[in-house]
BAGUMI-695340 format. One line per 8 residues: their letters; for each residue x, y, z of N, C-alpha, C. Coordinates in steps of 0.02 Angstrom, whole numbers. Layout:
<pts>
a = X,Y,Z,X,Y,Z,X,Y,Z | ...
</pts>
This chain:
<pts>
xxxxxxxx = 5844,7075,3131,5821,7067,3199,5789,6998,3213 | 5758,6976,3170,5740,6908,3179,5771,6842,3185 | 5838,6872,3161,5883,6810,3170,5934,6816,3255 | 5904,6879,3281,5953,6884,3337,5888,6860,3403 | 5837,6862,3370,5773,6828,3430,5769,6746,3418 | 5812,6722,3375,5793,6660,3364,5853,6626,3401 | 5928,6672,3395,5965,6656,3456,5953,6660,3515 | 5957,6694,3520,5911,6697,3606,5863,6655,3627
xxxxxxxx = 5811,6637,3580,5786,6566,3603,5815,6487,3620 | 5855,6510,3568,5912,6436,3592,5957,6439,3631 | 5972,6525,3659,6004,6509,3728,5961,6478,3775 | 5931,6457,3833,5902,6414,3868,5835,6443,3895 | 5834,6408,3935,5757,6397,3984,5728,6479,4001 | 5823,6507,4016,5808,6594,4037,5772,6619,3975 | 5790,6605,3943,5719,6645,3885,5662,6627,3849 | 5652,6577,3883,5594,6534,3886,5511,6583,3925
xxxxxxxx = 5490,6594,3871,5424,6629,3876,5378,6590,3960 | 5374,6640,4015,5345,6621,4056,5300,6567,4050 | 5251,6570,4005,5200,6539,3998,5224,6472,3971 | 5280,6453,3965,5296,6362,3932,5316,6321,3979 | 5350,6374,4049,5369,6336,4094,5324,6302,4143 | 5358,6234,4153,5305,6189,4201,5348,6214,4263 | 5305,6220,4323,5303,6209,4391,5301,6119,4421 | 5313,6111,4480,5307,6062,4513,5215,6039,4506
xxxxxxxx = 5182,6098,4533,5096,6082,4512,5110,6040,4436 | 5132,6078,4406,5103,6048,4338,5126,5985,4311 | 5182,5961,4347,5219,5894,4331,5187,5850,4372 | 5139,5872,4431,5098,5803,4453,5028,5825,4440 | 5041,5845,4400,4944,5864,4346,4941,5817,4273 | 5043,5823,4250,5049,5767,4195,5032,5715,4228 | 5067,5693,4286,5039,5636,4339,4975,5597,4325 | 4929,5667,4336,4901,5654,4324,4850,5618,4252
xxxxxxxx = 4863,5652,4222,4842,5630,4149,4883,5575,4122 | 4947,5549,4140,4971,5473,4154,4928,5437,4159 | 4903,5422,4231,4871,5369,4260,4803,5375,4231 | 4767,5423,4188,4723,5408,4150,4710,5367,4100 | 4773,5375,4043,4792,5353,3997,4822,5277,4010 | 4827,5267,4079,4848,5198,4088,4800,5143,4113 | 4759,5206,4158,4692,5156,4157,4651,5139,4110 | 4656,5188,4045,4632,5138,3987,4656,5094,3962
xxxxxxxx = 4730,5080,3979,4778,5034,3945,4771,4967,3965 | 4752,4953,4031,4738,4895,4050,4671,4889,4060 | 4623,4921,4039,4543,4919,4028,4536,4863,3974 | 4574,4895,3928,4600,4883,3851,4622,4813,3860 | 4693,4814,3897,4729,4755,3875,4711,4694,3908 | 4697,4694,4001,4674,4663,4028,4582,4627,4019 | 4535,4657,4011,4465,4652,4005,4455,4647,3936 | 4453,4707,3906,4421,4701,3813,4452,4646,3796
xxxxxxxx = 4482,4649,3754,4544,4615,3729,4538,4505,3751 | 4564,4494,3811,4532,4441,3823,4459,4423,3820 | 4403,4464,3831,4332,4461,3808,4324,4459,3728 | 4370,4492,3699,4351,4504,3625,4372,4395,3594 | 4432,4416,3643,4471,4341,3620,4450,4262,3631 | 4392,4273,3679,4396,4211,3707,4414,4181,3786 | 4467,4217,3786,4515,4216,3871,4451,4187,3909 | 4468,4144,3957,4442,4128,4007,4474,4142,4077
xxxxxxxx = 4523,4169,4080,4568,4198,4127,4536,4241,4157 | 4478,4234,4205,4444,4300,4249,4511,4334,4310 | 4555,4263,4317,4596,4317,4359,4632,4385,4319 | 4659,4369,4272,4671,4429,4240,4638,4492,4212 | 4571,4455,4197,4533,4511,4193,4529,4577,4291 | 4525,4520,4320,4523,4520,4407,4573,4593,4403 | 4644,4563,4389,4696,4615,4406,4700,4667,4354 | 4678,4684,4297,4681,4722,4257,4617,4781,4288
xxxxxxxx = 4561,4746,4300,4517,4797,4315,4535,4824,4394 | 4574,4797,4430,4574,4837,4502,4660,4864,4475 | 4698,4860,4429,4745,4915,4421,4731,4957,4389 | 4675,4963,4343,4637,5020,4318,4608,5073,4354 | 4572,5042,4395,4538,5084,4472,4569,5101,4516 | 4650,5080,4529,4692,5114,4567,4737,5160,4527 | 4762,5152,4470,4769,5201,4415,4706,5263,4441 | 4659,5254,4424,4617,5328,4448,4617,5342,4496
xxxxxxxx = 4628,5302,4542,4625,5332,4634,4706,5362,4623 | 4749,5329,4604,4809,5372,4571,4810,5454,4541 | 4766,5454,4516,4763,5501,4476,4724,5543,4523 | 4673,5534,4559,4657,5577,4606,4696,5616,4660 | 4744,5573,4691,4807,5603,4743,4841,5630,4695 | 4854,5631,4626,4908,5674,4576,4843,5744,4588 | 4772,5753,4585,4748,5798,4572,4740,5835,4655 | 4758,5780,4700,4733,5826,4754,4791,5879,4782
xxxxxxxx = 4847,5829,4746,4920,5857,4774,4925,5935,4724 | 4916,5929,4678,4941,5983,4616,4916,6048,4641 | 4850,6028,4676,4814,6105,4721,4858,6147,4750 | 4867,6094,4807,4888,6099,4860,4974,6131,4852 | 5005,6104,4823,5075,6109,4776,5074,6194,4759 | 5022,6210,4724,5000,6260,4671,4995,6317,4749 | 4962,6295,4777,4935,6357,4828,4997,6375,4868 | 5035,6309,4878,5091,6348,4935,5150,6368,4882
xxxxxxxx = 5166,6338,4836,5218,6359,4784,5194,6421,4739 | 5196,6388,4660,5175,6422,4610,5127,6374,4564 | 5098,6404,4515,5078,6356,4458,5111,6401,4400 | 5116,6377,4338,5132,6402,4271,5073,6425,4265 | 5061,6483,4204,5029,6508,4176,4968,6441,4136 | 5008,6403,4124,4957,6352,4099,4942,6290,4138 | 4941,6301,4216,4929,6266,4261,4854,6251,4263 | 4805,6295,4251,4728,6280,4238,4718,6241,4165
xxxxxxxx = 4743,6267,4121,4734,6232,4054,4753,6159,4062 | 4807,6136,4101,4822,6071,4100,4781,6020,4146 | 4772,6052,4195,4719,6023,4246,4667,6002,4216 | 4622,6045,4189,4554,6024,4142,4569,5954,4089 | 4637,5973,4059,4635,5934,4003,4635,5868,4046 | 4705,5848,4118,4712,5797,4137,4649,5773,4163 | 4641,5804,4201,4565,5791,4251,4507,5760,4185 | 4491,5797,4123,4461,5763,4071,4480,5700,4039
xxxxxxxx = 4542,5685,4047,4574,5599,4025,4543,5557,4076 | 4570,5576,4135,4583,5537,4227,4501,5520,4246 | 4464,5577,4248,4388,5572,4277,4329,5584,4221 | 4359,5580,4164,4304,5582,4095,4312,5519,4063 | 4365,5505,4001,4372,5449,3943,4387,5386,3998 | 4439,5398,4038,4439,5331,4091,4376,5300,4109 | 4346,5320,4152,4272,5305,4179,4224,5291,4130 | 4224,5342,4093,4169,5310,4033,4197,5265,3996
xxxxxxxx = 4248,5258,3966,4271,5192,3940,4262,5123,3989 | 4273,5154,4070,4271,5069,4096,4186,5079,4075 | 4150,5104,4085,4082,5096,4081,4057,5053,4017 | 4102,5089,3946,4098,5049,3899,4118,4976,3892 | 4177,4960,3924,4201,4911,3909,4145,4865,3965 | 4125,4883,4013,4086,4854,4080,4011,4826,4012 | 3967,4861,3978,3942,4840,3960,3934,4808,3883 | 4027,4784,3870,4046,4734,3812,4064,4682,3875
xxxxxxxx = 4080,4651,3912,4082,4604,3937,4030,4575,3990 | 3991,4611,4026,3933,4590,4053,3894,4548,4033 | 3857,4506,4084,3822,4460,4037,3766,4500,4032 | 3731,4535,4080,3662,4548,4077,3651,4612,4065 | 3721,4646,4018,3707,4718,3994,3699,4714,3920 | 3675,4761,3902,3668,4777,3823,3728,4835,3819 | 3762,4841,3747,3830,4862,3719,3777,4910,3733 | 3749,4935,3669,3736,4984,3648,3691,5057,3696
xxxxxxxx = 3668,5019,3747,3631,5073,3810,3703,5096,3839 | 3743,5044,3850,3782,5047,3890,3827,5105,3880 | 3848,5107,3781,3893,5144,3751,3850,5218,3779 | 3799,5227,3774,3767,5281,3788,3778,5320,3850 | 3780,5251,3882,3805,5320,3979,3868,5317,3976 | 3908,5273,3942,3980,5309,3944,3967,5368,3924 | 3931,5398,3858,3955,5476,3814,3921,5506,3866 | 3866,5482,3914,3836,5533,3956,3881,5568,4006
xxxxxxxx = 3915,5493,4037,3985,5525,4086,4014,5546,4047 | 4045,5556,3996,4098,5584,3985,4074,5662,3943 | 4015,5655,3933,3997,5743,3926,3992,5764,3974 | 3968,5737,4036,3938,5767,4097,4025,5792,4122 | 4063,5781,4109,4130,5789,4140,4152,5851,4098 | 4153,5844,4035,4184,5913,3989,4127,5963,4000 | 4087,5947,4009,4028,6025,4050,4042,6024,4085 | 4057,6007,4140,4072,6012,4229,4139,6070,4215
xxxxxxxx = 4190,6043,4170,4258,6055,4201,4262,6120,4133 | 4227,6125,4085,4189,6196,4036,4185,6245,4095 | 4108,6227,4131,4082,6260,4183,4142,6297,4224 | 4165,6242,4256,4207,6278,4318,4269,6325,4294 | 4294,6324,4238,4318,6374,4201,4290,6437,4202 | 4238,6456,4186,4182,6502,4175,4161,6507,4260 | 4157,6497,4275,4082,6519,4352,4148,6509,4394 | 4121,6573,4422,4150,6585,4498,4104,6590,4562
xxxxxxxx = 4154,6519,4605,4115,6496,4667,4130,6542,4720 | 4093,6532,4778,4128,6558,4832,4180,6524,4858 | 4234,6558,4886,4283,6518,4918,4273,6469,4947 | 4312,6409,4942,4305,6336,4966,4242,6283,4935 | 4188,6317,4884,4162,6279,4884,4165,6241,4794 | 4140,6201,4778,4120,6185,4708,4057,6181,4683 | 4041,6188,4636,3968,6176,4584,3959,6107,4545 | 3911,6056,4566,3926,6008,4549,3951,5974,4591
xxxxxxxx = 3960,5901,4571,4002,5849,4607,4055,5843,4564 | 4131,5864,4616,4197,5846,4567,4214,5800,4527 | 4249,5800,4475,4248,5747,4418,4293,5690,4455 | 4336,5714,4494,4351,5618,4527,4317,5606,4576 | 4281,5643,4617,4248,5604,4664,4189,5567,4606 | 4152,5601,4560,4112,5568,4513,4130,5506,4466 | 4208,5520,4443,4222,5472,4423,4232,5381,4454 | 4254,5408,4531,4269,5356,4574,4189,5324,4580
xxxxxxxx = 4129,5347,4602,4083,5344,4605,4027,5308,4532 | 4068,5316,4498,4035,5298,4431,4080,5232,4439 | 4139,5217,4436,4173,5143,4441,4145,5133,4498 | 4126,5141,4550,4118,5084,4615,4046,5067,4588 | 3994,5101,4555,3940,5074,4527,3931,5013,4477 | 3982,5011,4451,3996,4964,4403,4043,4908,4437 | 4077,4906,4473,4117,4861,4542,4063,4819,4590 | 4016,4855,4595,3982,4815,4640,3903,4769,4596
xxxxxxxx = 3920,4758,4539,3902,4702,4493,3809,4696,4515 | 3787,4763,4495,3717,4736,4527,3683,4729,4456 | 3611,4736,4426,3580,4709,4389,3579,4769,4345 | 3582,4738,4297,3592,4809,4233,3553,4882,4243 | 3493,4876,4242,3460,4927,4230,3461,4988,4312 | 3472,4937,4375,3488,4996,4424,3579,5016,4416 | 3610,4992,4364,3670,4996,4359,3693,5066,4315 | 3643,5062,4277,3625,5113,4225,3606,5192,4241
xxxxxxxx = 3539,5178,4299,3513,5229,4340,3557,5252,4361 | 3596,5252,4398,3653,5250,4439,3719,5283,4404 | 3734,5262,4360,3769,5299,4324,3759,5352,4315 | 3690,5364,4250,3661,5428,4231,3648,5472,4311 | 3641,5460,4330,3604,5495,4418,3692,5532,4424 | 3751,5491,4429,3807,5542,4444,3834,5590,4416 | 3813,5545,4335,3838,5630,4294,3798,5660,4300 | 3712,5660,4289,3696,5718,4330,3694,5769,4408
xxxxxxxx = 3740,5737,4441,3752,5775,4511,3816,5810,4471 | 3868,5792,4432,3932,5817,4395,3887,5891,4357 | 3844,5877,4321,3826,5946,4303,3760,5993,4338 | 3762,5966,4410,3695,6008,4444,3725,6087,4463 | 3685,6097,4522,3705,6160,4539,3713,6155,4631 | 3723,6083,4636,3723,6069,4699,3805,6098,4724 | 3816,6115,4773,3851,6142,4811,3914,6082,4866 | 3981,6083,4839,4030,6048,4860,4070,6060,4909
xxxxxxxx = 4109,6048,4951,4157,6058,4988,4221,6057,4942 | 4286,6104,4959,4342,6086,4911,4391,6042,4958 | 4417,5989,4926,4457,5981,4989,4502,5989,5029 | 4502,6036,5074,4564,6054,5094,4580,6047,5189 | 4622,6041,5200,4633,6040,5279,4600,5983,5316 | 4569,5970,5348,4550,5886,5380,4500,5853,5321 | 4478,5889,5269,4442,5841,5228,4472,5847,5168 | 4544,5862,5159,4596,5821,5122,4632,5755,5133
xxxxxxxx = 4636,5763,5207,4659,5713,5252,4602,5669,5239 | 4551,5679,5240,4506,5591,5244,4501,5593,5192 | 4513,5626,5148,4505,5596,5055,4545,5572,5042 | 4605,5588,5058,4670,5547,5046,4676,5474,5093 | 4656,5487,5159,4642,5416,5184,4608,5383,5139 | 4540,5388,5138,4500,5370,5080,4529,5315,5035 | 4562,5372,4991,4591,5335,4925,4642,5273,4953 | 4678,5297,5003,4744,5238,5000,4689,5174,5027
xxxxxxxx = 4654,5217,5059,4598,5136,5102,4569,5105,5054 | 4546,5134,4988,4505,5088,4925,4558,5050,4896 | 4626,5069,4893,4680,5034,4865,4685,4979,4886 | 4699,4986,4956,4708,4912,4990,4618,4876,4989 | 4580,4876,4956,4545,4840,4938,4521,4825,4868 | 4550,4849,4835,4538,4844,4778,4623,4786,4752 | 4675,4789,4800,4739,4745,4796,4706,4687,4848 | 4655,4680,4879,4641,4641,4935,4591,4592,4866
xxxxxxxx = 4565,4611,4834,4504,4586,4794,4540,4552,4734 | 4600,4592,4724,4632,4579,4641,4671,4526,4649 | 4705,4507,4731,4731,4460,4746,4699,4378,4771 | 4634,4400,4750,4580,4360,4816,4596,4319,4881 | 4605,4397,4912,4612,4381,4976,4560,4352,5023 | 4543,4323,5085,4476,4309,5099,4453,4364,5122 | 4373,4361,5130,4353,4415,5111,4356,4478,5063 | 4393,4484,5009,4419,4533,4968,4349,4565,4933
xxxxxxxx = 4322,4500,4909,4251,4538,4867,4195,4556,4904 | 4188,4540,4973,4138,4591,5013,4185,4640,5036 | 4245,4649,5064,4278,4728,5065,4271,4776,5031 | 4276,4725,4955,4270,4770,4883,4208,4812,4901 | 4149,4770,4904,4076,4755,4873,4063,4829,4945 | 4085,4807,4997,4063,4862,5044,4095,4934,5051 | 4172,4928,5020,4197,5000,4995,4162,5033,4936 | 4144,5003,4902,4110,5023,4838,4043,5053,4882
xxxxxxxx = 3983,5004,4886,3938,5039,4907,3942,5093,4965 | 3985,5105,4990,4013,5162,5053,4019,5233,5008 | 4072,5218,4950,4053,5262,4905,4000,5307,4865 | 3958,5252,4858,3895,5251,4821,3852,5303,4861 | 3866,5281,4922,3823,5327,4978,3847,5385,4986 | 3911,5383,4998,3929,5477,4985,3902,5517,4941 | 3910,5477,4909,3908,5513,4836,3816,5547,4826 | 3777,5491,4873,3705,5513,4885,3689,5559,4916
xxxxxxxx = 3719,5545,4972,3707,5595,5058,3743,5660,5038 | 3794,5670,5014,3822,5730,5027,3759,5795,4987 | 3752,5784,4925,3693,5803,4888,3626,5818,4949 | 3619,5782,4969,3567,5780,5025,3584,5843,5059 | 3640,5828,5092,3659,5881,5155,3678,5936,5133 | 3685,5949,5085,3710,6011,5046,3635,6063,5024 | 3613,6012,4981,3537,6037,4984,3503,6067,5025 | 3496,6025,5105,3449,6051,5143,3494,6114,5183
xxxxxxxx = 3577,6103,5184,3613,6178,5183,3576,6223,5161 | 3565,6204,5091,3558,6286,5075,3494,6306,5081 | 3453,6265,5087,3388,6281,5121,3368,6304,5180 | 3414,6273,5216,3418,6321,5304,3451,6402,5298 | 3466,6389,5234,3513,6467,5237,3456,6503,5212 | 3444,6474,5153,3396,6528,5118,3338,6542,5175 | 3306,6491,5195,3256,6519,5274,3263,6579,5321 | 3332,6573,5322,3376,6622,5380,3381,6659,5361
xxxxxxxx = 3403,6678,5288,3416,6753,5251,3322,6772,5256 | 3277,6753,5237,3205,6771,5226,3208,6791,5296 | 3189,6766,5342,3184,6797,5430,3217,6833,5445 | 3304,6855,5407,3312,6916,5430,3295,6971,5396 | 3270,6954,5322,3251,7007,5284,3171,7024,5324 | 3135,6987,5352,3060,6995,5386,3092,7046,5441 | 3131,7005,5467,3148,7047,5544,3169,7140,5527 | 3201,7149,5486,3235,7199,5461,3173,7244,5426
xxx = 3119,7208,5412,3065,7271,5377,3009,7286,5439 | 3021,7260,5488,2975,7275,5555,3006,7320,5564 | 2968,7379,5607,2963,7436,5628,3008,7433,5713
</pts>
């Protein structure tokens, strides 16, 4: 009998155990985990590499680090699409398993690696603090995306700040070239919103639409900057910090959400024990 199940496997795809087959979700979830692995590639080849060497070529460093950062804004439309894909189609059985893993390349080792490599070439950073908030982002990301495995939200919302909006947010901190130590703060401050208990929007329906605007709009400045266009590095410098601020305020508004709620539930629980 074992030799007549081993034919049958080599007849084709039809007997191909549900669980091996990829869906459309899951081929732009590899997508995704691509453009991860590529934004380390030119982290690597473009920035380290000439820093390690000598290179005086800042333009190349220039274009290596804004195809790295569009590599992840890449990788974000692979993650926003795969949802979306998944909800009106199908996903494979290992459509969640792959997500985590990609989403952990794309918005974990990416980001913290630029972080690493950000403070081997800086002038006014130290390696070794620096190496440190990379492992911070990039734990703060494998707990986040642990977590969301495990805990169930209410519909539409998330726990935490998502690992690419965090990730994007952790590169525009390091993009907008300010002085080491609020550079640092700043970092650590996002992975900890990545593992809080603060309360997210998911994106779907008009605030898919401006996230996806979003992203294509950082592209064309981050190709506006890599090209030095005029003005390119205050477009940069002001998309970045635009970011920075979301990434503040939403936390804010979410917060005092749930504080108007929790108020409201107490007054009707008061109202409800009156006579």
């Amino acid at each position: 009998m074992p030799e007549a199940e081993d034919e049958n496997d080599v007849d084709g795809t039809e007997d191909m155990p549900l669980s091996m087959r990829l869906s459309i979700a899951d081929t732009l979830t590899l997508g995704n985990a691509t453009c991860g692995f590529m934004a380390v590639y030119f982290t690597t080849t473009g920035i380290l590499i000439p820093h390690l060497t000598g290179s005086d070529e800042t333009g190349m460093a220039r274009h290596s680090a804004a195809t790295a950062v569009i590599l992840m804004l890449m990788a974000a439309i692979f993650d926003l699409f795969d949802g979306l894909v998944a909800r009106k189609l199908r996903s494979s059985p290992m459509g969640a398993e792959l997500d985590n893993l990609s989403d952990l390349i794309s918005f974990g080792l990416a980001p913290a690696y630029f972080v690493l490599v950000y403070g081997m070439v800086a002038d006014d950073a130290h390696q070794r603090v620096s190496a440190l908030a990379a492992i911070v982002v990039l734990l703060a990301v494998v707990l986040r995306l642990a977590r969301f495995s495990c805990v169930t939200m209410k519909d539409g919302m998330f726990q935490g700040m998502p690992s690419p909006f965090g990730a994007l947010t952790v590169v525009s901190i390091v993009l907008l070239e300010l002085p080491f130590v609020p550079t640092l703060l700043a970092i650590i401050g996002v992975a900890w919103l990545m593992v809080s208990r603060v309360e997210y929007p998911k994106p779907r329906g008009v605030l898919a639409v401006a996230m996806l605007s979003w992203i294509v709009a950082a592209m064309g400045l981050l190709a506006a900057w890599a090209f030095d266009a005029p003005g390119g590095q205050l477009l940069l410098q002001t998309g970045c910090a635009l970011q920075v601020v979301l990434g503040a305020v939403i936390p804010l508004f979410a917060t005092a959400r749930r504080v108007n709620t929790f108020r409201d539930n107490r007054r009707e629980a008061r109202a409800a024990q009156l006579p």
